[in-house]
PLY file of the C-alpha trace (Angstrom):
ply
format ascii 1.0
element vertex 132
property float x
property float y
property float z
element edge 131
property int vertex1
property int vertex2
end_header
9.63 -2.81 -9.31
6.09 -1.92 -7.95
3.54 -4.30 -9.33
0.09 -3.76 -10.72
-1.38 -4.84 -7.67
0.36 -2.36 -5.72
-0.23 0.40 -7.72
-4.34 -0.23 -7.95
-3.77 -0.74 -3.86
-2.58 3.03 -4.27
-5.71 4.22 -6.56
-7.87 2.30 -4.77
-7.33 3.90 -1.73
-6.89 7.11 -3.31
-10.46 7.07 -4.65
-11.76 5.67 -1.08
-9.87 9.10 0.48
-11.59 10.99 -2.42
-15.13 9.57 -1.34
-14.74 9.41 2.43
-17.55 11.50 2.89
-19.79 8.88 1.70
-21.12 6.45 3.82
-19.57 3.14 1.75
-18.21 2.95 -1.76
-19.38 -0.21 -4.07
-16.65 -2.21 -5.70
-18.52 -1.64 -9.04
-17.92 2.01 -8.81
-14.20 1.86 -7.74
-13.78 -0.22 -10.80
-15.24 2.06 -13.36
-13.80 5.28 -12.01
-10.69 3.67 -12.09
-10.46 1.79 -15.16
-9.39 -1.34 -13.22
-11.23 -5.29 -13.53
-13.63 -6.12 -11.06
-12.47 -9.00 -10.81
-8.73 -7.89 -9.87
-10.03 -5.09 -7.52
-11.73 -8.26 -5.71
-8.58 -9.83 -4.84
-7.08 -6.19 -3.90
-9.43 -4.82 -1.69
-9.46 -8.70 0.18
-5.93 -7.81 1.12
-6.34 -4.14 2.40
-9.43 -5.03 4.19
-7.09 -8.32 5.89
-4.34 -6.07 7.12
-7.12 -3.23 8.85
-6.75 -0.60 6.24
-10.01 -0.56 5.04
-13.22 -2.36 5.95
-15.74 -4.10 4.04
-19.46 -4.96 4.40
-21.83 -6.98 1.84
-25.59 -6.50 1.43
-27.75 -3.08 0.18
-25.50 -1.15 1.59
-22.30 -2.63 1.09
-18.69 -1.48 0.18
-15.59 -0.48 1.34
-14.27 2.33 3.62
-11.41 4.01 4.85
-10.17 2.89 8.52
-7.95 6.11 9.32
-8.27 9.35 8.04
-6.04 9.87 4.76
-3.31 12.07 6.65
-3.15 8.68 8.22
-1.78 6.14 5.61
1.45 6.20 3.95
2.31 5.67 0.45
4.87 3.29 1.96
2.83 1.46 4.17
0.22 0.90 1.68
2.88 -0.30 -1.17
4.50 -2.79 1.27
0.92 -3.61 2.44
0.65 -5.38 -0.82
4.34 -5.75 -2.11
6.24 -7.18 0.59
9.70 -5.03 1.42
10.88 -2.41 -0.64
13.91 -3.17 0.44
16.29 -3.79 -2.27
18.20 -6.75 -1.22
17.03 -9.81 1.28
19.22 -9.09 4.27
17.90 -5.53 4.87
14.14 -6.52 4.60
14.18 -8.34 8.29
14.77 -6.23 11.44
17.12 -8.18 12.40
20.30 -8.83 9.75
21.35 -12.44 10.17
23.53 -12.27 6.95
27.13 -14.08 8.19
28.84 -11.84 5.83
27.29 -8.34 7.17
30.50 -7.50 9.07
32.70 -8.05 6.28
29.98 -6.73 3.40
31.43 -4.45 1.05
28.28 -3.09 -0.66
25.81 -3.61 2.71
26.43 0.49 3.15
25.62 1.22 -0.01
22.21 -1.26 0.31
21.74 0.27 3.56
21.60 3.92 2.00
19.84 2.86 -0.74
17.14 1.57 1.45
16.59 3.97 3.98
16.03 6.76 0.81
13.44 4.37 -0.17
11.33 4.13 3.15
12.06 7.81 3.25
10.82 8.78 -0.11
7.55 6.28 0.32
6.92 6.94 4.07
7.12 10.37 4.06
4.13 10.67 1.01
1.21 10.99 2.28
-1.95 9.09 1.18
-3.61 12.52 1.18
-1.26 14.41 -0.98
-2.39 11.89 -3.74
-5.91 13.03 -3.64
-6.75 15.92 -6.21
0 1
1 2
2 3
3 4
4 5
5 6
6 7
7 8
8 9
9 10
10 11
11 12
12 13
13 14
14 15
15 16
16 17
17 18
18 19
19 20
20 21
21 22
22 23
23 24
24 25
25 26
26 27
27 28
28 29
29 30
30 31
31 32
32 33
33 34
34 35
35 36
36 37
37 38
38 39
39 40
40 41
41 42
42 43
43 44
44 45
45 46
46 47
47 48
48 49
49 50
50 51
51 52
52 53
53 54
54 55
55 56
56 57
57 58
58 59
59 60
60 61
61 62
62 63
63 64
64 65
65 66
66 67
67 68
68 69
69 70
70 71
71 72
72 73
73 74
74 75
75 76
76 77
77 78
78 79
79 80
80 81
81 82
82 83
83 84
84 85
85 86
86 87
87 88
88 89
89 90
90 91
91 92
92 93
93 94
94 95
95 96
96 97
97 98
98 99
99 100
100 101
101 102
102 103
103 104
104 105
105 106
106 107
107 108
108 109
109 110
110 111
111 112
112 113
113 114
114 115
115 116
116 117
117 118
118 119
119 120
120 121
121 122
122 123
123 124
124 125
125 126
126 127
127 128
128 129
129 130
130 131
């Protein structure tokens, strides 16, 4: 299950992409177009800003910004940004499988599957098809 915070990540950056024209977009303003605690967005945007999606600046002129263009970002990248894996079960969401059972795994094909339709699905939206 996708979390709040995940899902503000998403319409946060949605309503950066749908304001990229401006120079930088105040917190305050995010949070009332949006419907979504200051407060919250505070600990959001810290995160996007941590991992180079979006930059931040205090002072008069202060706010955040898109880093790439919106054809840029995926829905995927952003989610797992502030989720963690999507993967569905622990073995899958390292690179490398170090599960002692993964030979013999009955259901690892089915995970497997399962996983890459996930990544699929998420990294194939784009953040700019979200934008209205």
């Amino acid at each position: 299950m996708i979390s709040t915070k995940g899902r503000y990540a998403l319409r946060v950056m949605i309503d950066l992409a749908e304001h990229k024209d401006q120079e930088r977009i105040p917190l305050k303003d995010i949070a009332e177009r949006q419907q979504i605690s200051k407060k919250y967005l505070e600990i959001i945007v810290r995160d996007l800003v941590s991992s180079g999606m979006i930059s931040g600046a205090s002072g008069k002129n202060g706010g955040y910004k898109l880093m790439r263009d919106p054809d840029e970002y995926s829905v995927g990248e952003i989610i797992e940004t502030m989720e963690g894996s999507l993967s569905p079960v622990a073995c899958l969401a390292c690179q490398e499988n170090d599960c002692p059972r993964a030979e013999d795994c009955q259901t690892l094909p089915m995970w497997s599957e399962y996983d890459a339709m996930t990544k699929d699905f998420f990294y194939s939206k784009k953040l700019s098809s979200l934008i209205k």
